[in-house]
C-alpha positions as a Markdown table, in Angstrom:
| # | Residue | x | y | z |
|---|---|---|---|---|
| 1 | Unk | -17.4 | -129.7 | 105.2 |
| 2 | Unk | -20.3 | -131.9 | 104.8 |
| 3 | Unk | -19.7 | -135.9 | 104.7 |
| 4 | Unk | -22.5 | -138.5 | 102.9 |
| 5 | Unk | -21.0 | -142.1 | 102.5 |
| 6 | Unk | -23.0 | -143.9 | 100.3 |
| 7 | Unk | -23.0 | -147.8 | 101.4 |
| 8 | Unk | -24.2 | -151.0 | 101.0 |
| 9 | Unk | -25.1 | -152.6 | 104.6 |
| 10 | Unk | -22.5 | -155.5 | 103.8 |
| 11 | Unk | -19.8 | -154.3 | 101.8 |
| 12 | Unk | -16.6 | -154.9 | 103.8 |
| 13 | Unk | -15.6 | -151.5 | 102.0 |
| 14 | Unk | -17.5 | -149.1 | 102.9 |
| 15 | Unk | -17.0 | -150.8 | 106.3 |
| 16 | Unk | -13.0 | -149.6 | 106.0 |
| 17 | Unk | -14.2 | -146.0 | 106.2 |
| 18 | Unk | -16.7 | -146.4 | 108.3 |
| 19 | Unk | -14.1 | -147.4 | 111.0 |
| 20 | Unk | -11.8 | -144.5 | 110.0 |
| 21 | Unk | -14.7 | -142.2 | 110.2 |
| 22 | Unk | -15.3 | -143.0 | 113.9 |
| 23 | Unk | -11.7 | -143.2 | 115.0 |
| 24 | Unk | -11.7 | -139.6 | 114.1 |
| 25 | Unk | -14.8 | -139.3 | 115.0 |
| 26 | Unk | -15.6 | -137.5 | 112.6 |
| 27 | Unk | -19.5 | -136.4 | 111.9 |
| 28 | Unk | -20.9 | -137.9 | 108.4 |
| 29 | Unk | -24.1 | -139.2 | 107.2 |
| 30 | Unk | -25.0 | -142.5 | 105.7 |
| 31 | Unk | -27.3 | -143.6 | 102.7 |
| 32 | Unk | -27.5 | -146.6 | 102.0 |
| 33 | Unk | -28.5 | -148.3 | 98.8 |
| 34 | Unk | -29.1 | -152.1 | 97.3 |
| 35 | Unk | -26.1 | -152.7 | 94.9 |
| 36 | Unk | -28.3 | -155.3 | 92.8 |
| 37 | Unk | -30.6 | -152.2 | 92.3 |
| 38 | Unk | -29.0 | -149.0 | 92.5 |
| 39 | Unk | -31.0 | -145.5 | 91.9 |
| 40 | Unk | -30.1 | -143.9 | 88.7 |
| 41 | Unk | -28.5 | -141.2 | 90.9 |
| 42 | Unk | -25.8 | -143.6 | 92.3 |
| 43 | Unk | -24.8 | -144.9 | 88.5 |
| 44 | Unk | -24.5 | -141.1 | 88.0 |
| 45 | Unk | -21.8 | -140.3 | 90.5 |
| 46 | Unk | -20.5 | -143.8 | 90.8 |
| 47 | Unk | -17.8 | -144.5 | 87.8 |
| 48 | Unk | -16.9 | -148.1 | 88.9 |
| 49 | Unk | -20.9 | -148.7 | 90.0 |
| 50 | Unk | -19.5 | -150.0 | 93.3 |
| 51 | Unk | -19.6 | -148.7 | 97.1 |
| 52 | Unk | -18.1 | -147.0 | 99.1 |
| 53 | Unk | -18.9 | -143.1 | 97.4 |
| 54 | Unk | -17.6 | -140.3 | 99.9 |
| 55 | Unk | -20.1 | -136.9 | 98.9 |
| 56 | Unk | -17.6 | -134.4 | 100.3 |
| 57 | Unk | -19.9 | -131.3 | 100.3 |
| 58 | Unk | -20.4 | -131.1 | 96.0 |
| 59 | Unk | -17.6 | -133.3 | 95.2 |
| 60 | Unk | -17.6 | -137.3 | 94.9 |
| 61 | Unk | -14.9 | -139.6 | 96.1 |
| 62 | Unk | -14.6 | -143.4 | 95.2 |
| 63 | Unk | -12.8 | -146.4 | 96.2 |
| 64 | Unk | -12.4 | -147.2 | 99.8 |
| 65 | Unk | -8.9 | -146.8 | 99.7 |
| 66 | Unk | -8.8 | -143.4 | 98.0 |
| 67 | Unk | -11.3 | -142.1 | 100.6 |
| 68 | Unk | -9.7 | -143.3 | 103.4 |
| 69 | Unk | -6.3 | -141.7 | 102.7 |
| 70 | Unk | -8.4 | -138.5 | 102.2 |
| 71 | Unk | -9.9 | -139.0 | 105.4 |
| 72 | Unk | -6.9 | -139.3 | 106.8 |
| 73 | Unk | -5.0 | -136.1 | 105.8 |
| 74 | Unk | -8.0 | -134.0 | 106.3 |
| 75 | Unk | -8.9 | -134.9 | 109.6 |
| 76 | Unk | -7.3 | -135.7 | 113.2 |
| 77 | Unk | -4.1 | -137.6 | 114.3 |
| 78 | Unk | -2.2 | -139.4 | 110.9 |
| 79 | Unk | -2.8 | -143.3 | 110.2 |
| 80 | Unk | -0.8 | -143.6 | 108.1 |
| 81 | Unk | 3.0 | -143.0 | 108.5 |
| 82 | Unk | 5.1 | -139.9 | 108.2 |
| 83 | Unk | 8.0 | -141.9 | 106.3 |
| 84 | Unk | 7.9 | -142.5 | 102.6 |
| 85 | Unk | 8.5 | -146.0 | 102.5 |
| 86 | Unk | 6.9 | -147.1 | 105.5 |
| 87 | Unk | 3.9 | -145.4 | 104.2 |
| 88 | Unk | 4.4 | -147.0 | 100.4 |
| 89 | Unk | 4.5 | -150.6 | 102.4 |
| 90 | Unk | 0.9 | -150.1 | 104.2 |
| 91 | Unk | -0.5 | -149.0 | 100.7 |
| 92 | Unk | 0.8 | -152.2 | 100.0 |
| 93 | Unk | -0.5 | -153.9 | 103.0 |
| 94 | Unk | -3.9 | -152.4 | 102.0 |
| 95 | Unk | -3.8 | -154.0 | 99.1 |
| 96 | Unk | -3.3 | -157.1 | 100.3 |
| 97 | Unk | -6.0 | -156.7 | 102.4 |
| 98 | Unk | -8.4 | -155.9 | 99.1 |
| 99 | Unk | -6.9 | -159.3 | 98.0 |
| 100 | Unk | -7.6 | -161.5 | 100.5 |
| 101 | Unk | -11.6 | -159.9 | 101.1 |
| 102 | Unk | -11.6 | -161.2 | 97.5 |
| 103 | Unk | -10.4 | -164.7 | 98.1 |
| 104 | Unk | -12.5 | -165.0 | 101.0 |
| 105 | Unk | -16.1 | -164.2 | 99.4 |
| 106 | Unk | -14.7 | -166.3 | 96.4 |
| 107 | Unk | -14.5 | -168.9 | 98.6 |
| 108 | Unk | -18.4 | -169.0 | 100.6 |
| 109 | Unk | -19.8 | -167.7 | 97.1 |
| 110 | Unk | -18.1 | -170.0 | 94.5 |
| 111 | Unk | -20.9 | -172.5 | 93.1 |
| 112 | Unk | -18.7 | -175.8 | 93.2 |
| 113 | Unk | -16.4 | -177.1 | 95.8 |
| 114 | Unk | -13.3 | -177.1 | 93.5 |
| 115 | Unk | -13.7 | -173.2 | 92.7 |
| 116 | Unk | -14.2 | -172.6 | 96.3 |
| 117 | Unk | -11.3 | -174.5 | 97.4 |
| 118 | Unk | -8.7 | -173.0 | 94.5 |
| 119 | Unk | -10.4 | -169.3 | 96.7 |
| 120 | Unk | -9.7 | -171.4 | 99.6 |
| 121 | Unk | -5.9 | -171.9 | 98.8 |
| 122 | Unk | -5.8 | -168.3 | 97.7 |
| 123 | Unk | -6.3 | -166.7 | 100.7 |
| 124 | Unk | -4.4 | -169.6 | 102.5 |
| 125 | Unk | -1.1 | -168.5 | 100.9 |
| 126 | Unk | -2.0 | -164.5 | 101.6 |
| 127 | Unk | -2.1 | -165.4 | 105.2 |
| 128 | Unk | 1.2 | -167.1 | 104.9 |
| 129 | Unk | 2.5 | -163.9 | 103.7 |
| 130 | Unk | 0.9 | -162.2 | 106.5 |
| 131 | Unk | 1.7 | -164.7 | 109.4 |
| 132 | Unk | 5.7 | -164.4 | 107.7 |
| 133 | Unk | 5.6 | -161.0 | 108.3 |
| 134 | Unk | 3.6 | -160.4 | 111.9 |
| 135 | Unk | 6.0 | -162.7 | 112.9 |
| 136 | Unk | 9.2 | -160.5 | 112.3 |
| 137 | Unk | 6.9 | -157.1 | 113.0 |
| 138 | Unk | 4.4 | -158.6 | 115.5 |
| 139 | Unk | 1.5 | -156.0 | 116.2 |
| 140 | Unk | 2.1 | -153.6 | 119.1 |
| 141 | Unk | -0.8 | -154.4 | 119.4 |
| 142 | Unk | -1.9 | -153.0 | 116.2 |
| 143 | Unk | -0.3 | -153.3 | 112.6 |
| 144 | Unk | 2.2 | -150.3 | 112.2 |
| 145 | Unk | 2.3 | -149.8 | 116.7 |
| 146 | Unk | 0.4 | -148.4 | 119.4 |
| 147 | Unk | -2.5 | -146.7 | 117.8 |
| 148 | Unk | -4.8 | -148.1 | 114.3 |
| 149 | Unk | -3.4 | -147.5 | 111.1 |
| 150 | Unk | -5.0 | -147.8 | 108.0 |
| 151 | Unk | -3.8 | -150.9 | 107.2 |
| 152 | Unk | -5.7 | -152.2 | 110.0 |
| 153 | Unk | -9.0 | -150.6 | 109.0 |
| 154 | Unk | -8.5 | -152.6 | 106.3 |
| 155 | Unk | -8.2 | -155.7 | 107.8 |
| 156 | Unk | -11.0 | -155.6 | 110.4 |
| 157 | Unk | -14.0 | -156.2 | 108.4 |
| 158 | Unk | -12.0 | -159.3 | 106.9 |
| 159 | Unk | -11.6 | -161.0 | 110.2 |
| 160 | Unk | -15.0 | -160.3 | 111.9 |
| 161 | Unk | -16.2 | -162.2 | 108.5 |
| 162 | Unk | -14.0 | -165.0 | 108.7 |
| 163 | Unk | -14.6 | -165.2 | 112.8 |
| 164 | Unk | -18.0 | -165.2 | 112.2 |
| 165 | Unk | -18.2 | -168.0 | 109.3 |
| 166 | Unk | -19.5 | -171.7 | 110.9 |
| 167 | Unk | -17.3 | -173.5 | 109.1 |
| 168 | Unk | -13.2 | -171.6 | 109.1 |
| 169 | Unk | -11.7 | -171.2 | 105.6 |
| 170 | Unk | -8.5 | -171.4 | 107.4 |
| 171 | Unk | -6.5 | -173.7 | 110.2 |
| 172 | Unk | -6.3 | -170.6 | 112.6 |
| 173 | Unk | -3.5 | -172.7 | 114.7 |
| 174 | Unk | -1.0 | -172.3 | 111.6 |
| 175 | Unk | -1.2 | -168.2 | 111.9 |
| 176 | Unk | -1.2 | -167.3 | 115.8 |
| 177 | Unk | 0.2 | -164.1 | 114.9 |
| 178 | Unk | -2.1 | -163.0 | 112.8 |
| 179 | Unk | -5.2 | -164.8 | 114.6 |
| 180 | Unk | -4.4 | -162.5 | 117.8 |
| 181 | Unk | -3.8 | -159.1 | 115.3 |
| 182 | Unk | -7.5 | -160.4 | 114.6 |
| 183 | Unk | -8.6 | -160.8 | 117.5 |
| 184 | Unk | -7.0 | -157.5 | 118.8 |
| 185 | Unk | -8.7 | -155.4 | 115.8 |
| 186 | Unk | -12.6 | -157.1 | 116.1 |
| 187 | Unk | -12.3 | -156.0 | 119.8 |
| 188 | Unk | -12.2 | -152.6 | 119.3 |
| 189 | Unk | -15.2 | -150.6 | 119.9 |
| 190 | Unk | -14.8 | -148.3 | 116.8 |
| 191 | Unk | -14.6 | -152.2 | 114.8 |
| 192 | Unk | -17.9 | -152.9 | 116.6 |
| 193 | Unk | -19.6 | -150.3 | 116.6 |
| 194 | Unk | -18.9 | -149.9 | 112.4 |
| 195 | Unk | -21.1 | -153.1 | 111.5 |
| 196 | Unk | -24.4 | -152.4 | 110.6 |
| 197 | Unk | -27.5 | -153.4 | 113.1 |
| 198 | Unk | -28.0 | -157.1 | 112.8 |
| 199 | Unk | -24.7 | -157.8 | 110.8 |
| 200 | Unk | -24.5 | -161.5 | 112.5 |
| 201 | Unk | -28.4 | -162.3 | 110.8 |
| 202 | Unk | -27.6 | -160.5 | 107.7 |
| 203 | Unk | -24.5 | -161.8 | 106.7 |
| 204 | Unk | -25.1 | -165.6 | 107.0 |
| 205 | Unk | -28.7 | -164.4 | 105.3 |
| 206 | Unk | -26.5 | -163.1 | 102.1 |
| 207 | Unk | -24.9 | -166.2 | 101.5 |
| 208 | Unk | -27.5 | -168.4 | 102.0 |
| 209 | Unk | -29.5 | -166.5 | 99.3 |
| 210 | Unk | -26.2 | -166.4 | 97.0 |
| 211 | Unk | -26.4 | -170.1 | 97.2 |
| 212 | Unk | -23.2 | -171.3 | 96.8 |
| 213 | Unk | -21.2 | -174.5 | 97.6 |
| 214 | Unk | -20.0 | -172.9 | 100.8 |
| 215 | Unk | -23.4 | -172.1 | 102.2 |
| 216 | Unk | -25.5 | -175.4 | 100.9 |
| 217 | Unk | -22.7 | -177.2 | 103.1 |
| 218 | Unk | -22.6 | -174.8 | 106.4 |
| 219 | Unk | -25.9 | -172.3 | 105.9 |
| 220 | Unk | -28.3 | -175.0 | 105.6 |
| 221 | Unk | -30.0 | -173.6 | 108.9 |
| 222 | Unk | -32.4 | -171.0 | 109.3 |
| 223 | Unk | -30.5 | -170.2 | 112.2 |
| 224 | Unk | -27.4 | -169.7 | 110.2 |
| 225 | Unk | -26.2 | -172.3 | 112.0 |
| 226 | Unk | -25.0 | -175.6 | 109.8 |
| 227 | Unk | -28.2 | -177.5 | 109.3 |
């Protein structure tokens, strides 16, 4: 079985599989493309026009979610759990994880402070949801136990975003819980290792040229460092 994931250096999705991919260490190759100029090839196999694609030998996978739960019943130890519900409520937790990448580039993209503040908000009260529930399941150390899970593939590319952002979108001192599951996840070596070669110039670079309220207020330096 042959593996080609089609990805966008940036995209917090393809990112998801990437981490699954080498916690089962599993071989793959990578092609990477420039979403605001796609090859006529990737419009072809790419319903949705979005990243990540999964070429499994002749057949074509889409939607990090779908490929990851593929991934994950095809090769090596299972992320996700044996139990019915318990597995419904990560899918569930994955989604939630969809939502708040969403709020969060809403936020440091929106082109006025009010739209990126209403983003802001958003995501505060996902992490409320979040914090609620660490706090009766707390990590051990990761989201379903001992060993990653799919839900917190999901989640990984979320916090070394928001860790990495000058300014925080969020008071990290209301949600210890989920600050240390952070923490916890962008320290593993399979998180690291998934970000693409120079993701700390390269993301600060995006959102400069995106030019949005967030990133004339915080991105003003060519550093990437509030000017």
């Amino acid at each position: 079985m042959q593996l080609e994931l089609i990805s966008f250096k940036l995209c917090p999705f393809v990112q998801r599989s990437v981490i699954t991919l080498l916690h089962k260490e599993v071989p793959f190759d990578t092609t990477f493309i420039q979403l605001d100029d796609p090859p006529e090839w990737f419009r072809d196999i790419s319903p949705l026009g979005k990243v990540p694609v999964l070429k499994v030998d002749d057949t074509v996978l889409f939607e990090s979610a779908v490929i990851n739960e593929f991934l994950d019943e095809s090769f090596g130890e299972r992320m996700l759990s044996a139990n019915a519900l318990e597995r419904a409520q990560q899918r569930a937790w994955i989604e939630m994880g969809s939502a708040a990448i969403f709020a969060m580039y809403g936020a440091i993209t929106a082109p006025t402070q009010e739209a990126s503040e209403s983003k802001r908000n958003e995501l505060e009260r996902l992490f409320r949801h979040i914090e609620r529930h660490l706090g009766n399941y707390p990590p051990l150390p990761f989201f379903s136990g001992s060993s990653l899970s799919l839900v917190d593939t999901s989640f990984a590319p979320l916090f070394q975003r928001l860790f990495q952002l000058p300014q925080a979108l969020l008071d990290w001192s209301d949600y210890p819980a989920t600050t240390r599951w952070g923490e916890r996840l962008t320290s593993e070596p399979v998180v690291q290792r998934s970000l693409p070669e120079g993701f700390e110039t390269l993301f600060p670079e995006a959102l400069r040229k995106q030019n949005g309220w967030y990133a004339q207020q915080y991105l003003t330096g060519e550093s990437g460092e509030p000017g």
